[in-house]
C-alpha positions as CSV (number, residue, x, y, z in Angstrom):
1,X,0.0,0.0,0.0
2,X,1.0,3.9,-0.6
3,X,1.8,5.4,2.3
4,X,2.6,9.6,1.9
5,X,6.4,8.7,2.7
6,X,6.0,7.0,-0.6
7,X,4.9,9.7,-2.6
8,X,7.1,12.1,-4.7
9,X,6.9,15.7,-3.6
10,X,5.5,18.4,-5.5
11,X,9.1,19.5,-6.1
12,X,10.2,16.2,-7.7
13,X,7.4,16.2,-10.0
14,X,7.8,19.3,-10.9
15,X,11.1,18.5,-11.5
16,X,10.7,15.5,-13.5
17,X,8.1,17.2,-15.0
18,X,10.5,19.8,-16.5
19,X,13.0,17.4,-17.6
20,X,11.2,15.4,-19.8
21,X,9.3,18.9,-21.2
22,X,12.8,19.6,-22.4
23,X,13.1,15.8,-23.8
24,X,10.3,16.7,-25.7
25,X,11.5,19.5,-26.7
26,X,14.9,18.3,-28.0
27,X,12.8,15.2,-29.7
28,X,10.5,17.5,-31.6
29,X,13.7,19.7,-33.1
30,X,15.1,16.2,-33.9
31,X,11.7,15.1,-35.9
32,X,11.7,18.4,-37.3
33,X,15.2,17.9,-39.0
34,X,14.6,13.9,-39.9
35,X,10.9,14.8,-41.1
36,X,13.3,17.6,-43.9
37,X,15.5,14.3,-44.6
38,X,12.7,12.1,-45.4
39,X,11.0,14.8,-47.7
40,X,14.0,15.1,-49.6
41,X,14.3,11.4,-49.2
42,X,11.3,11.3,-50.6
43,X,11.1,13.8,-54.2
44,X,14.6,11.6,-54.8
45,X,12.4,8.6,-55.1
46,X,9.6,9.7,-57.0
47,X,11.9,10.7,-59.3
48,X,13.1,7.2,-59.5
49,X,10.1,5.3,-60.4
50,X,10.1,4.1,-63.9
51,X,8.6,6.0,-66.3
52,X,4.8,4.6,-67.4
53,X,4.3,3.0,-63.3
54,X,2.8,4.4,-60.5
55,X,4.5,2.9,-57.8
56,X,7.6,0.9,-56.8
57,X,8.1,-1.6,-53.9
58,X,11.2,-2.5,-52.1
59,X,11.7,-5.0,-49.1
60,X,15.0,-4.2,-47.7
61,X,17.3,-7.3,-45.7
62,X,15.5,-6.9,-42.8
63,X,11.9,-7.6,-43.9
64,X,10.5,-3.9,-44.1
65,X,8.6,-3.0,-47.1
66,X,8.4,0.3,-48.6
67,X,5.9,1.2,-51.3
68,X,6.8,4.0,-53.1
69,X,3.8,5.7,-55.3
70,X,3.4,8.9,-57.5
71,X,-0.1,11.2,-55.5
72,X,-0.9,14.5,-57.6
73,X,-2.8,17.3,-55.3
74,X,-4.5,19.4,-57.4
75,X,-5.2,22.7,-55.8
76,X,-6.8,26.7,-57.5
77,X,-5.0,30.2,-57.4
78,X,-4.6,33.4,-59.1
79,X,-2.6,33.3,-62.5
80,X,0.7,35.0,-61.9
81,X,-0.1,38.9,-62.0
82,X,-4.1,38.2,-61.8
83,X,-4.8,38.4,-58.5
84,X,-6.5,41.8,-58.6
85,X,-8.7,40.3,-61.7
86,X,-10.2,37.4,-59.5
87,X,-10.8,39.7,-56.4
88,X,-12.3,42.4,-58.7
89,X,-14.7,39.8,-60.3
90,X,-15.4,37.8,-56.8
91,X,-16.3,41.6,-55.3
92,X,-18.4,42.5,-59.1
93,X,-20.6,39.0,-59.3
94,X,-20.8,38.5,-55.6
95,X,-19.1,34.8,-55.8
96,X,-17.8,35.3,-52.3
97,X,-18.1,31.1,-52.5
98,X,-14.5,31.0,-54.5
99,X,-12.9,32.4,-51.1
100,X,-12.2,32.6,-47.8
101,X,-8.9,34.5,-47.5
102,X,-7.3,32.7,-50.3
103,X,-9.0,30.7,-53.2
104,X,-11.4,28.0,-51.9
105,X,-11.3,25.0,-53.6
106,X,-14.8,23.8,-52.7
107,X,-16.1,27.2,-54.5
108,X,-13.6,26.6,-57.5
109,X,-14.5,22.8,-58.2
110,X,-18.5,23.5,-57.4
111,X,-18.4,26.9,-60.4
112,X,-16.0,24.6,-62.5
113,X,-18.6,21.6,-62.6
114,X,-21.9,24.2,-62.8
115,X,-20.2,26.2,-66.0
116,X,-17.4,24.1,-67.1
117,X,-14.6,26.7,-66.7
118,X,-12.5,28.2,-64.1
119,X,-13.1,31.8,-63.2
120,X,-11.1,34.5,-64.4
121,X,-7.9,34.4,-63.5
122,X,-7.6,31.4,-61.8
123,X,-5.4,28.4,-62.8
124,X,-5.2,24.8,-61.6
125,X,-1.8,23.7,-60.1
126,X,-0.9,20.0,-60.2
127,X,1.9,19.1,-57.5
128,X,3.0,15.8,-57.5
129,X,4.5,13.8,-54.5
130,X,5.5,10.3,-53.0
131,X,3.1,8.8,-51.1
132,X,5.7,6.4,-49.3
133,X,4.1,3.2,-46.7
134,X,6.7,1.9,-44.5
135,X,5.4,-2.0,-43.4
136,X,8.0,-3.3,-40.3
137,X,8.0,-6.8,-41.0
138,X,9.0,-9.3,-38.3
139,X,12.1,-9.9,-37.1
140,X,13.8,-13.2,-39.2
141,X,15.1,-16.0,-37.5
């Protein structure tokens, strides 16, 4: 049973407390730096998959598996230099819908399926990343 005697003291949580804030702290800078690695890591690779696939798939020595496939976001914006166009036509025909402080995509795709063209001055950007799965397999014997 718990006696009081038992018990850490305010100080030595507070204590512990801080020390493992700064842990934290250290382990999020850390991610921070590995998560910039594996992004590079990561436009390397999509590079690297064959021309005509989608995907790749590698199981390294140790049993993990990585899967390695081409995603394309698709996202609305001003044309270069148009920016004043859109907001002049979004104030003019009252399609406040297209925004919210910057182009809303919802709006965009909802007045491109209704009239089958963007809106003035607005263009579609493609980006296209690696979508990479990591499966741990288990240890061999």
């Amino acid at each position: 049973m718990n006696t009081p005697e038992d018990e850490p003291s305010t100080s030595d949580l507070l204590n512990f407390y801080s020390e493992q804030a700064a842990k934290a702290k250290g382990l999020k800078a850390e991610l921070v730096q590995v998560d910039a690695i594996l992004e590079g890591l990561a436009e390397i690779l999509l590079e690297r998959i064959p021309e005509g696939l989608s995907s790749m798939a590698h199981v390294t020595p140790t049993g993990t598996k990585l899967t390695v496939k081409r995603k394309v976001s698709e996202r609305f914006q001003p044309a270069a230099g148009k920016s004043p166009e859109f907001w002049d036509w979004v104030q003019s025909t009252g399609q406040w819908s297209m925004v919210t402080r910057t182009v809303l995509q919802t709006g965009v795709t909802a007045y491109l399926a209704e009239h089958g063209t963007l809106p003035p001055a607005i263009e579609k950007v493609s980006k296209e990343t690696a979508g990479i799965t990591v499966t741990i397999g288990a240890p061999r014997a």
